[in-house]
N, CA and C atoms as a LAMMPS dump frame, in Angstrom:
ITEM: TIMESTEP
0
ITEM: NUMBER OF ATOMS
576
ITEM: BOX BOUNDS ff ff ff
-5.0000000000000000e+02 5.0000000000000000e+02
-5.0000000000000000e+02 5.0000000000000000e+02
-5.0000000000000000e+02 5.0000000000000000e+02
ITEM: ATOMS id mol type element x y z
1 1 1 N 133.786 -160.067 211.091
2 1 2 C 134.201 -160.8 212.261
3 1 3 C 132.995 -160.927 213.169
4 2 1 N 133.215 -161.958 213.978
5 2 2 C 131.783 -162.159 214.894
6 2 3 C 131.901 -161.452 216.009
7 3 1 N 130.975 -161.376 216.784
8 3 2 C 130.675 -160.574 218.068
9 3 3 C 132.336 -161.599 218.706
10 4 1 N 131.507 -162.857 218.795
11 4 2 C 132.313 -163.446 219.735
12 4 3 C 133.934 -163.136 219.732
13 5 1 N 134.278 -163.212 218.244
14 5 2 C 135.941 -162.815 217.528
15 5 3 C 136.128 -161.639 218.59
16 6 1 N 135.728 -160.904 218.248
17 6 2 C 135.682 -159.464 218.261
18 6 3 C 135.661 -159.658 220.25
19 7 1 N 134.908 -159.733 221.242
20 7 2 C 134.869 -160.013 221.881
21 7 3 C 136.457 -160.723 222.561
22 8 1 N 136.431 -161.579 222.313
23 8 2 C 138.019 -162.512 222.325
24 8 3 C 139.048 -161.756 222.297
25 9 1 N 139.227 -161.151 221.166
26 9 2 C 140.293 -160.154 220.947
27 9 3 C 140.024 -159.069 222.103
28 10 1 N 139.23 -158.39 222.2
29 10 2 C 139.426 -157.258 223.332
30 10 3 C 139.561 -158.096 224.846
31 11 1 N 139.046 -159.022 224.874
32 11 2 C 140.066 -159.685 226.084
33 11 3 C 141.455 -160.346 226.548
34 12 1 N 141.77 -160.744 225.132
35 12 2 C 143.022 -160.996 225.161
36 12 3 C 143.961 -159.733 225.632
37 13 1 N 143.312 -158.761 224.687
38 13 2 C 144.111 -157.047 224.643
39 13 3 C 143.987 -156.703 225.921
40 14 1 N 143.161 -156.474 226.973
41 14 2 C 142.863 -156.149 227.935
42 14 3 C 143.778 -156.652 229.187
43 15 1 N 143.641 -158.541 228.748
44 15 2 C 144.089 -159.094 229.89
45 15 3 C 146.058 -158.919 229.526
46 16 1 N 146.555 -158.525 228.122
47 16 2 C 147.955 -157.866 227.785
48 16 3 C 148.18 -156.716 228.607
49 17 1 N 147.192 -155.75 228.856
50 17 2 C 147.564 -154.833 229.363
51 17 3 C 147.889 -154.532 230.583
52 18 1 N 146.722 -155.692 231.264
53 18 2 C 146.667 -155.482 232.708
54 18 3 C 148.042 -156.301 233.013
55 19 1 N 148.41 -156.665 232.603
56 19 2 C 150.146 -157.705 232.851
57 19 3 C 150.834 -156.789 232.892
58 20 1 N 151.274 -155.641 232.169
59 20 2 C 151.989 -154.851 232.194
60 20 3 C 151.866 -153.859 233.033
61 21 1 N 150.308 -153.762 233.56
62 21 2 C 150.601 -152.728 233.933
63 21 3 C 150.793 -152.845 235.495
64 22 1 N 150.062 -154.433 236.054
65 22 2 C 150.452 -155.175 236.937
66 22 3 C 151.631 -155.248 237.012
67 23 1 N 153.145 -155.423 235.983
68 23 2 C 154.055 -155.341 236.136
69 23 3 C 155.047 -154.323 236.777
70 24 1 N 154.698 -152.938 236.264
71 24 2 C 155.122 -151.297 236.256
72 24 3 C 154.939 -151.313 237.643
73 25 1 N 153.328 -151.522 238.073
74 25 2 C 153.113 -150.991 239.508
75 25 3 C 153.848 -151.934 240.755
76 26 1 N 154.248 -153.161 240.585
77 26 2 C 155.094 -154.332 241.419
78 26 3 C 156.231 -153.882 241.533
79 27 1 N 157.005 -152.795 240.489
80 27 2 C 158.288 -152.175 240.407
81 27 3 C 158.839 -153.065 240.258
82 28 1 N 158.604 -154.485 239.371
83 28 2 C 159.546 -155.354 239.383
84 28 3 C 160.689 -156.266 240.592
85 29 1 N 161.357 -156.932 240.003
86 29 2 C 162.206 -157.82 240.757
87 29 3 C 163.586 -157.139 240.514
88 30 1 N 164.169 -156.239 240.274
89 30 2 C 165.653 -155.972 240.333
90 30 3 C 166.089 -156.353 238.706
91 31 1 N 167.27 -156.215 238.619
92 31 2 C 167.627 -157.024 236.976
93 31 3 C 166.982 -157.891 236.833
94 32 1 N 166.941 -157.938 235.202
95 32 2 C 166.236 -159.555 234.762
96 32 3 C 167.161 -159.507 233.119
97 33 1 N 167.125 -161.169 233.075
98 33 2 C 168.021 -161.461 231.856
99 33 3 C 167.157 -160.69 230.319
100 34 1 N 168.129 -160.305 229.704
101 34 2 C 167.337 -159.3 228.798
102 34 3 C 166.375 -160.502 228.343
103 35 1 N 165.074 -160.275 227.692
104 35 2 C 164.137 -160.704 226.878
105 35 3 C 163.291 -161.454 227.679
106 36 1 N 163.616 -160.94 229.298
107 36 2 C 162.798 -161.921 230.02
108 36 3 C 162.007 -160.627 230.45
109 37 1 N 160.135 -160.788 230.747
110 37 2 C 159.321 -160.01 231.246
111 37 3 C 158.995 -160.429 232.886
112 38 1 N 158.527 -158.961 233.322
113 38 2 C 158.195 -159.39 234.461
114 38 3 C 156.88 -159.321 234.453
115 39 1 N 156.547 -160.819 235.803
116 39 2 C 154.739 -160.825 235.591
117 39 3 C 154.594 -160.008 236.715
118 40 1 N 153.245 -160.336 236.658
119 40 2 C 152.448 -159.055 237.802
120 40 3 C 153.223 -159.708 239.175
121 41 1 N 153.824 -161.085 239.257
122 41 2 C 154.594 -160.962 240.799
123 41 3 C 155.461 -160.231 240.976
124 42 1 N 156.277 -159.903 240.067
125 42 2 C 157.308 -159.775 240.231
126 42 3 C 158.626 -160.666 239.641
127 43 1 N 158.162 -161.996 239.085
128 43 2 C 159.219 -162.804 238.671
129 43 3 C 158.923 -163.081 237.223
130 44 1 N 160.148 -163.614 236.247
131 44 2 C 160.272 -163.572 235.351
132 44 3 C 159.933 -164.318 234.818
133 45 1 N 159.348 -164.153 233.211
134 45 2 C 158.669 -165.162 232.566
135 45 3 C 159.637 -166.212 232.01
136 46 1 N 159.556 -167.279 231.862
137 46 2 C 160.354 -168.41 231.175
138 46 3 C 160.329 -168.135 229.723
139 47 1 N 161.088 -168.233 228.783
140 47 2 C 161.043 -168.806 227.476
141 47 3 C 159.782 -169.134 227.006
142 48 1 N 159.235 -170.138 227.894
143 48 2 C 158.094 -171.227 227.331
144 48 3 C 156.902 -170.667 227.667
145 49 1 N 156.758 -169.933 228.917
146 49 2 C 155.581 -169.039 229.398
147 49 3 C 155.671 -168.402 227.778
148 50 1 N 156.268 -167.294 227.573
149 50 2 C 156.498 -166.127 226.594
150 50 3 C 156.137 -166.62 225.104
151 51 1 N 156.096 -167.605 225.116
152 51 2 C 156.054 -168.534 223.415
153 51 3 C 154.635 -169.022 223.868
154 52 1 N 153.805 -169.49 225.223
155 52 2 C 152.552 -169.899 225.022
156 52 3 C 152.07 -168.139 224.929
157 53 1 N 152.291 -167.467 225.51
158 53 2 C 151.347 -165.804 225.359
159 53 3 C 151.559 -165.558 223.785
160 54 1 N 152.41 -165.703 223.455
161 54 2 C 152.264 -165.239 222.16
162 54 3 C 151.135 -166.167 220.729
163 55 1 N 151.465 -167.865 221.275
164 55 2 C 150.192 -168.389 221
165 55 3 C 149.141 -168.373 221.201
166 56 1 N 149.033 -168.271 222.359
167 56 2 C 147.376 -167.612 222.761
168 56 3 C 146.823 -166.646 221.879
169 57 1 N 147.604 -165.782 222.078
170 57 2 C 147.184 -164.063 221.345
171 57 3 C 146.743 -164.503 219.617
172 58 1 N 148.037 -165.478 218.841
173 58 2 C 147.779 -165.752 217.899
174 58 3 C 146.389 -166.642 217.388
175 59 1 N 146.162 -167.296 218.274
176 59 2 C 145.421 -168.468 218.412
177 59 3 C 143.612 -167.781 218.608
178 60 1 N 143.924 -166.803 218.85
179 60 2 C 142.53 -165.999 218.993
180 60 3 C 141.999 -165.476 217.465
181 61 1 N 143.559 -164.535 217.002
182 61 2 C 143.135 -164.794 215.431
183 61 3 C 142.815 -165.815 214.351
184 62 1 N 143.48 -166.991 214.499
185 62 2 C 142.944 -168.186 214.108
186 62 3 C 141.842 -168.574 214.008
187 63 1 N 141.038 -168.33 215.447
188 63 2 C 139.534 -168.764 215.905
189 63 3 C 138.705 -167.586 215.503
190 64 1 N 138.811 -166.332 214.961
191 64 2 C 138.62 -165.512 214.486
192 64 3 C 138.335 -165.028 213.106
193 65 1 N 138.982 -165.98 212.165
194 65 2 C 139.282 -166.014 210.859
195 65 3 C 138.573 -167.38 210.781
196 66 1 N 138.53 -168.539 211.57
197 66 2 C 138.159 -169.776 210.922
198 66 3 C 136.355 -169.43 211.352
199 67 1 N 135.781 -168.284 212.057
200 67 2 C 134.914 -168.029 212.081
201 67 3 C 133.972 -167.666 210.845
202 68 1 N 135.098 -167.064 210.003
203 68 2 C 134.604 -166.266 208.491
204 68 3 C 134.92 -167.759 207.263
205 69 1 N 134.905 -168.648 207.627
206 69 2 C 135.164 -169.699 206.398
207 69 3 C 134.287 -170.989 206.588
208 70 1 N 133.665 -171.312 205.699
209 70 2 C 132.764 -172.535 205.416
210 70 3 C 133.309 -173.815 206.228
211 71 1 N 132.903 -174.164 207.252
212 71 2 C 133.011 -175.319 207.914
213 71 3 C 133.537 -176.556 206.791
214 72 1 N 132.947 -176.96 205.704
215 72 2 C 133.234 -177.48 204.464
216 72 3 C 135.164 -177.365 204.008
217 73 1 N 135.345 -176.257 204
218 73 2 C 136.508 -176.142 203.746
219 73 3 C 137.288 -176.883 204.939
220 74 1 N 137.06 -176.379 205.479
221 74 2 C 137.879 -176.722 207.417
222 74 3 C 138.032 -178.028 207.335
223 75 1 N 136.795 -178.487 206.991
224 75 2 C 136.728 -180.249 206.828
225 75 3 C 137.88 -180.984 205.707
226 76 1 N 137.843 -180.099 204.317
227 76 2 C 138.14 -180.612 204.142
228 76 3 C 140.136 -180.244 203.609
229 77 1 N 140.208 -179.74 204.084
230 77 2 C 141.72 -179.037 204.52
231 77 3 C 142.031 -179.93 205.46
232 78 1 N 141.427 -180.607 205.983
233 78 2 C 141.824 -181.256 207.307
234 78 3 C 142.124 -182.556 206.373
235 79 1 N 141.256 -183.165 205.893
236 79 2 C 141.441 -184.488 205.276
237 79 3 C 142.666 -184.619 204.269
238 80 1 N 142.606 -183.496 203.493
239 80 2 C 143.627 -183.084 202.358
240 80 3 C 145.036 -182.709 203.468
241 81 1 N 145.424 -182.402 204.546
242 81 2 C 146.52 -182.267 205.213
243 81 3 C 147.09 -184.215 205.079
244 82 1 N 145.969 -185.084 206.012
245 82 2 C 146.189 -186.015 206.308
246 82 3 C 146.711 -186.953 205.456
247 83 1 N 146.472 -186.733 204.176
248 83 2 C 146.557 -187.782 203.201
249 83 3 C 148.147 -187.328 202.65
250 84 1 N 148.119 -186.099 202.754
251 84 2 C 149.651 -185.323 201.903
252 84 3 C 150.71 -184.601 202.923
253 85 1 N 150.761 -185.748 204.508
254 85 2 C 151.93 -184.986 204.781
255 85 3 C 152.222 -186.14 206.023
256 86 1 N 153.142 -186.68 206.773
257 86 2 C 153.579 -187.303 207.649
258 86 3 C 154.186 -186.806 208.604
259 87 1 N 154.218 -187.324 209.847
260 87 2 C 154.594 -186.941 211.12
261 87 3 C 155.583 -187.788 211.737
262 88 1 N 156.98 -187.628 212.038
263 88 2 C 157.509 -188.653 212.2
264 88 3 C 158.562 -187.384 213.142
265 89 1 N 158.599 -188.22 214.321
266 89 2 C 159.392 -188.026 215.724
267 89 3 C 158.651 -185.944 215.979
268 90 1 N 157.272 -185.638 215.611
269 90 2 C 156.938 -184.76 215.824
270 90 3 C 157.419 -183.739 215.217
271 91 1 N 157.655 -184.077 213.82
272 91 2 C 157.798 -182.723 212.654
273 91 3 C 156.788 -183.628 211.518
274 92 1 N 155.718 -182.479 210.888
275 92 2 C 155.467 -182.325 209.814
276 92 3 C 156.053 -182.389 208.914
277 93 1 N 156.384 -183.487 207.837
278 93 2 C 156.691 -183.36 206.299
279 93 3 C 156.062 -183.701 205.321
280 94 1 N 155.62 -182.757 204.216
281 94 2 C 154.912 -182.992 203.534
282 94 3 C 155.238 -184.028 202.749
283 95 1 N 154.232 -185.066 202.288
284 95 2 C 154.786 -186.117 201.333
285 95 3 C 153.972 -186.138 199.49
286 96 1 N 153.729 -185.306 199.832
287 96 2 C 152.796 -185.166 198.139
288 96 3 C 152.59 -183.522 197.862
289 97 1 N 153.957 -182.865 197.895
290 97 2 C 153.553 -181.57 197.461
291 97 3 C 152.674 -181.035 195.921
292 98 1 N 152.521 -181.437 195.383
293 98 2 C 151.823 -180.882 194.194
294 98 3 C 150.57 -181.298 194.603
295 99 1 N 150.01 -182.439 194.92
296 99 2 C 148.543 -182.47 195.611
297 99 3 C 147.986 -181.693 196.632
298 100 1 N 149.005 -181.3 197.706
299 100 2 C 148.99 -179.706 198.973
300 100 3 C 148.643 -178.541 197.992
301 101 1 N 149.512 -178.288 196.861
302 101 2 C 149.961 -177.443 196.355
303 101 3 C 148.458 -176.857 195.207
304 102 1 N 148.022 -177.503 194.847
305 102 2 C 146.826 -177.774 194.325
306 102 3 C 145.195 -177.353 195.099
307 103 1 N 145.768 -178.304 196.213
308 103 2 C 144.422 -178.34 196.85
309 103 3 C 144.317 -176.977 197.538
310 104 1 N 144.811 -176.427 197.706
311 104 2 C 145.086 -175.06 198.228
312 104 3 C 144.572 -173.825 197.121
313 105 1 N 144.499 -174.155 196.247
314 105 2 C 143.85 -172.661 195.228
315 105 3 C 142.341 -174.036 195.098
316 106 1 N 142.111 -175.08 195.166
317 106 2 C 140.923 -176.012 194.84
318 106 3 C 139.714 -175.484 196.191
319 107 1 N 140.245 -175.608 197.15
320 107 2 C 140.032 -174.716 198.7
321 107 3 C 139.548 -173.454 198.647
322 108 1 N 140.598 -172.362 197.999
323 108 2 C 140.026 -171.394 197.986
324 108 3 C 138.827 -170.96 197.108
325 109 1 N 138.739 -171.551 196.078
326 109 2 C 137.65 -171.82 195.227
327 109 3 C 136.422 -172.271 195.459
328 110 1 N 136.306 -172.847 196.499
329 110 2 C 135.254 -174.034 197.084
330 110 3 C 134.845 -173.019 197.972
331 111 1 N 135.54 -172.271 198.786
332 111 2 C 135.153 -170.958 200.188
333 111 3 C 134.385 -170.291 199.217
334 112 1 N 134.784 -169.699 198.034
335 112 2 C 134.002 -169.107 197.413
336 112 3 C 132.425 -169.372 196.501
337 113 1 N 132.693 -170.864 195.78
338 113 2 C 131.403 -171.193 195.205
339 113 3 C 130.32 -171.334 196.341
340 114 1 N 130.868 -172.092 197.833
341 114 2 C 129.564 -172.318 198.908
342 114 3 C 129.201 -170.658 199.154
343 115 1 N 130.267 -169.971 198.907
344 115 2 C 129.258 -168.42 199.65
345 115 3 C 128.27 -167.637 198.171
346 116 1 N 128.864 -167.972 197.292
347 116 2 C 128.435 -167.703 196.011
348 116 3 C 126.842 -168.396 195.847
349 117 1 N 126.834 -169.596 195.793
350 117 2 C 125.627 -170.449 195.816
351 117 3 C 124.603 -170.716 196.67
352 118 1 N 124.828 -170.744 197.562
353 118 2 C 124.131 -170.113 198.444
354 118 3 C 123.101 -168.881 198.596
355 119 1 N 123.769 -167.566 198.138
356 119 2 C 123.274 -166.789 197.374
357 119 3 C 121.748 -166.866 196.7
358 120 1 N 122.793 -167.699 195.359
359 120 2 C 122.336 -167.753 194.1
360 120 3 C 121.189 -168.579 194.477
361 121 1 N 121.026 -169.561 194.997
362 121 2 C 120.167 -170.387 195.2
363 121 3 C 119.031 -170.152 195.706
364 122 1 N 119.042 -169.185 196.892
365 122 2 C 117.967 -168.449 197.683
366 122 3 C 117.794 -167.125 196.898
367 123 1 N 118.337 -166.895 195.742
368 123 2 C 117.935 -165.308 195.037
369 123 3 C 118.246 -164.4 195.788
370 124 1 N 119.448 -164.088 196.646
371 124 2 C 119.424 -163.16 197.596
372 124 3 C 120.945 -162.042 196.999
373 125 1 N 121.115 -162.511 195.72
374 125 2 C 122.378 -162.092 195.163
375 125 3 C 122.198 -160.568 195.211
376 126 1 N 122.68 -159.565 195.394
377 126 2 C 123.011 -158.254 195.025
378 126 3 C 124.576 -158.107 194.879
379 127 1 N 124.199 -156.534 194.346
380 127 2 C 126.116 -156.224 194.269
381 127 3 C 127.276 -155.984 195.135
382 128 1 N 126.877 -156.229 196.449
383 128 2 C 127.96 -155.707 197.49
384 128 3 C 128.111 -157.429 197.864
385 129 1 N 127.573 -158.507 197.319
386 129 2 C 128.343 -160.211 197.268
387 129 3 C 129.091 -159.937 196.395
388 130 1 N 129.181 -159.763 195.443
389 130 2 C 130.867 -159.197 194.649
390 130 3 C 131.999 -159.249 195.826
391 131 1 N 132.161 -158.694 196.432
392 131 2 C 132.671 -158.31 197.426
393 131 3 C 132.622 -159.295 198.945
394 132 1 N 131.636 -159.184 199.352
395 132 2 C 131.466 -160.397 200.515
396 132 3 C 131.974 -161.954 200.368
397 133 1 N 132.113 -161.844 198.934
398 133 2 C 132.508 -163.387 198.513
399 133 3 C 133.985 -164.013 198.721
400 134 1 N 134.262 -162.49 198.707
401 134 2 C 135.706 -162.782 198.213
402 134 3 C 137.142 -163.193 200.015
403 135 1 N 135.614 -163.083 201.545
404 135 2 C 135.889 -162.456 202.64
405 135 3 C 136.462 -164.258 202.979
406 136 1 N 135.399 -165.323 203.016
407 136 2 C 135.85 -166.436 202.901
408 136 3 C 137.532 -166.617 202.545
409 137 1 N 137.402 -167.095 201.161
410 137 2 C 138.464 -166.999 200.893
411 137 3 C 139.529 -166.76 201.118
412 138 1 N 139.544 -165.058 201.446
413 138 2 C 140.692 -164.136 202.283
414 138 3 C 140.98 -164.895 203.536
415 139 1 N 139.812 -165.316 204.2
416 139 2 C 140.026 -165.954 205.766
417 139 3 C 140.659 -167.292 205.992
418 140 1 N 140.184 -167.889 204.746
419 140 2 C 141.23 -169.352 204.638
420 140 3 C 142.402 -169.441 204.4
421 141 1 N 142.873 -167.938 203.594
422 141 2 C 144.385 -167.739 203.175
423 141 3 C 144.634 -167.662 204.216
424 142 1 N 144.776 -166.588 205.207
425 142 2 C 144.965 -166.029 206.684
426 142 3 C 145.023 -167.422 207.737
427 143 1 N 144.108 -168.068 207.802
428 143 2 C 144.33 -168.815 208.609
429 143 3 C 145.078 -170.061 208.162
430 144 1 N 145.305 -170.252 206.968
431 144 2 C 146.509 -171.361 207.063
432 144 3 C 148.01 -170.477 206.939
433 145 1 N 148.062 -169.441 206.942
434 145 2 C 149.197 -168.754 207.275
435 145 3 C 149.399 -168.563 208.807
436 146 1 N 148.388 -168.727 209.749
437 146 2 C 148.62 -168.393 211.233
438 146 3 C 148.81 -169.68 211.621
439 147 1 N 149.053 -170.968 210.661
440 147 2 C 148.964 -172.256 211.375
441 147 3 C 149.973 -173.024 211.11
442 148 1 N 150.895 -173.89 211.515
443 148 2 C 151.86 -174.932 211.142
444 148 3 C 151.261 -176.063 210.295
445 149 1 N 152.147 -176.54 209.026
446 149 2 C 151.237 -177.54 208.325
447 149 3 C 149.87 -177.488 208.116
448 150 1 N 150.127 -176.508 207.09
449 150 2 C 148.795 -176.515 206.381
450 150 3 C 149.557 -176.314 205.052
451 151 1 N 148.392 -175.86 203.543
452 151 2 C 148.534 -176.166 202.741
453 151 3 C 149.49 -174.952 202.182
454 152 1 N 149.207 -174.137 202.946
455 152 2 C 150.155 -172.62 202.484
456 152 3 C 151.142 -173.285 202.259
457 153 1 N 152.014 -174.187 203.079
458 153 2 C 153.086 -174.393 203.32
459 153 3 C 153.468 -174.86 202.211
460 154 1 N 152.746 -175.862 201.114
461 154 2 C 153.179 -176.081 199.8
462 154 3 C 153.381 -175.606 198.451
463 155 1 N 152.394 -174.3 198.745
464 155 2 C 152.379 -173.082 197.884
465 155 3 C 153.496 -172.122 197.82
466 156 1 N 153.631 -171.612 199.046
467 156 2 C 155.116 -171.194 199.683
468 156 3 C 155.955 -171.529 200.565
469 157 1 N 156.897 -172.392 200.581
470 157 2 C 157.609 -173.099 201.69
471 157 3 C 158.707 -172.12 202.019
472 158 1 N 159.232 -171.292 201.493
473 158 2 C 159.96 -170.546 201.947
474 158 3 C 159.39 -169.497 202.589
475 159 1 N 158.603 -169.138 202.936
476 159 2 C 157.956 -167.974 203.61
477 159 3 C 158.402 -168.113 205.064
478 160 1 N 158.995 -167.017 205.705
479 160 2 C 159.224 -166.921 207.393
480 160 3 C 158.005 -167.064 207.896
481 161 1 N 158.346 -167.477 209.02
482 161 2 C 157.48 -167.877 209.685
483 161 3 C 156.834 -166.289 210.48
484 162 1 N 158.115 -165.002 210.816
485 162 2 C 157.825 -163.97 211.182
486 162 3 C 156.611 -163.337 210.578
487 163 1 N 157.43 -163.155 209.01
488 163 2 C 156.948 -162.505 208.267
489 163 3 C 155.348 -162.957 207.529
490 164 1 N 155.025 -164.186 207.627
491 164 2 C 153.959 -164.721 207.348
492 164 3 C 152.704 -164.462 208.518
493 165 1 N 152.834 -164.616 209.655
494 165 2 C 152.498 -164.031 211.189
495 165 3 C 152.066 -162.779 210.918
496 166 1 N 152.937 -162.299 210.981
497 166 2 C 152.461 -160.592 211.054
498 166 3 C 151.632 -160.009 209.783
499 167 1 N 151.931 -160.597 208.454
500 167 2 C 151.023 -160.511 207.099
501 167 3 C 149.24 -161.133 207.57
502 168 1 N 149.366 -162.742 208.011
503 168 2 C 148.552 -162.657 208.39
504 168 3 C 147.526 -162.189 209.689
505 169 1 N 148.282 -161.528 210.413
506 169 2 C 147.596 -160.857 211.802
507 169 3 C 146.64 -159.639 210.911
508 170 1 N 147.974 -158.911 210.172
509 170 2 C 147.141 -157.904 209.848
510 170 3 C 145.695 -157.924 208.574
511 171 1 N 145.92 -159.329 207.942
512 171 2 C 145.125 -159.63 207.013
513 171 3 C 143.519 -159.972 207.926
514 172 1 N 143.975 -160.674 208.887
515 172 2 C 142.854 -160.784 209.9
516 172 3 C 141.759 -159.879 210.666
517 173 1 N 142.667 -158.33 210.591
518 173 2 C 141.973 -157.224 211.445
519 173 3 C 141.373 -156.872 210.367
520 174 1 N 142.021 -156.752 209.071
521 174 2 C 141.112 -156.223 207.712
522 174 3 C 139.836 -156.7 207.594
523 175 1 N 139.795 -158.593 207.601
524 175 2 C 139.144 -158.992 206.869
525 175 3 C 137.489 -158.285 207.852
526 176 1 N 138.304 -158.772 209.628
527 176 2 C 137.056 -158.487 210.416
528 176 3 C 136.31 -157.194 210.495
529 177 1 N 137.064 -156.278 210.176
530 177 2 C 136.796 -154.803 209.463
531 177 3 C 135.559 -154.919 208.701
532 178 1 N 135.867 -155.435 207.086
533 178 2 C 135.186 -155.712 205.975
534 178 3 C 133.951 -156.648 206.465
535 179 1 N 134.181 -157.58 207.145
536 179 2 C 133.032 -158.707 207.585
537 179 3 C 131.635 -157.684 208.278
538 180 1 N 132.678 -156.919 209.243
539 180 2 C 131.569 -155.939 210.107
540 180 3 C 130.76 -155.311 209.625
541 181 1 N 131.166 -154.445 208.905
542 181 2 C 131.009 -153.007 207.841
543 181 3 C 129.825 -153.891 206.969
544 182 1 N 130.124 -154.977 205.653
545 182 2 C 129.251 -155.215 205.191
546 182 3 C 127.965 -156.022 206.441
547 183 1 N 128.24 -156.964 207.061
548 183 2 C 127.107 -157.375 208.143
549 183 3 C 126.167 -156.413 208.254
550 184 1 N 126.747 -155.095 208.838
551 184 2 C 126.216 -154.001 209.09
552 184 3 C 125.262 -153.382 207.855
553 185 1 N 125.972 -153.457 206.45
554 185 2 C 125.334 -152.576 205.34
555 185 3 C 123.562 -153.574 205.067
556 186 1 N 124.459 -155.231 205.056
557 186 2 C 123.067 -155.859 204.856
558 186 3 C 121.737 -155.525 205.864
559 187 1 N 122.352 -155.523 207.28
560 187 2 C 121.282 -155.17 208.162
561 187 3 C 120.873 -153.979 207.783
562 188 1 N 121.074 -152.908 207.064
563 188 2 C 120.473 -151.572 207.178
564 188 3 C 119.512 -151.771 205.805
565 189 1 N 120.258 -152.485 205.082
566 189 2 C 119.216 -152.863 203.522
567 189 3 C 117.838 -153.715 204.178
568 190 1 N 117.865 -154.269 205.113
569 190 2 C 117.095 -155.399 205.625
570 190 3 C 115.555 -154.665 205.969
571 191 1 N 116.544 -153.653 206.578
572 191 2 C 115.647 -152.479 207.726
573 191 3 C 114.831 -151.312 206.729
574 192 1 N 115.615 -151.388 205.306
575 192 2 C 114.611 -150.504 205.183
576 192 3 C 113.565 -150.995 203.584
């Protein structure tokens, strides 16, 4: 994960906390309808407030994960959405599932040959790219799971939307884990 990722996330976390804790110390507003929070005024969050915080938060992992994947892909996930899915009164439907369905393991393949070749090309291959190669990839799965209409969606259309969220949140802290750790191993090979 990048400084910046990494960065992002502890502000998001930070500025979560201070809400709450801004909340505790306001002693609140008296009752509130269950599932409603109180902000640091004192008054309650809307529905729609509560659904953008939770995008935000998500939306950091997104920008986080699309940090770890070949611009190339991004590009062309984007083009491959456009051609295989329609928008009509503001819902997504896919209109060419086996071409989504496809291009989606074609994608993950492609994250991998640009980090692979690259490599190979500059002679810089050792054995811990075994491994680094595979971080791409992981990050493109992840982030079309944190996103509406994308290609996941043709691979697995039945997947919750909960349960896909939270698979990929936590696939996200891994990957930035692994991203760090090796970053780190190359810089110490560099150094000595």
């Amino acid at each position: 994960m990048s400084i910046i990722g990494y960065a992002q996330m502890t502000a998001v976390r930070q500025n979560v906390v201070s809400k709450k804790t801004m909340s505790k110390r306001s002693g609140g507003s008296g009752p509130r309808p269950f599932g409603a929070e109180a902000t640091a005024e004192g008054t309650t969050e809307s529905e729609g407030d509560h659904a953008n915080s939770k995008n935000d938060l998500v939306s950091t992992y997104v920008e986080a994960l699309s940090s770890l994947i070949p611009a190339e892909v991004l590009v062309l996930h984007s083009a491959i959405i456009s051609v295989t899915t329609k928008t009509e009164k503001g819902t997504v439907s896919i209109t060419d599932q086996s071409t989504l369905y496809w291009s989606f393991f074609g994608l993950i393949a492609i994250a991998t040959i640009i980090y692979a070749s690259t490599k190979l090309i500059t002679k810089t291959w050792e054995k811990l790219d075994y491994a680094r190669m595979l971080i791409p990839p992981a990050s493109f799965v992840g982030w079309t799971m944190l996103q509406k209409a994308t290609a996941f969606d043709a691979v697995f259309p039945s997947f919750g939307d909960s349960r896909r969220t939270v698979l990929a949140l936590f696939l996200a802290v891994i990957l930035g884990i692994l991203a760090t750790a090796m970053a780190y191993d190359l810089k110490k090979g560099a150094e000595s």
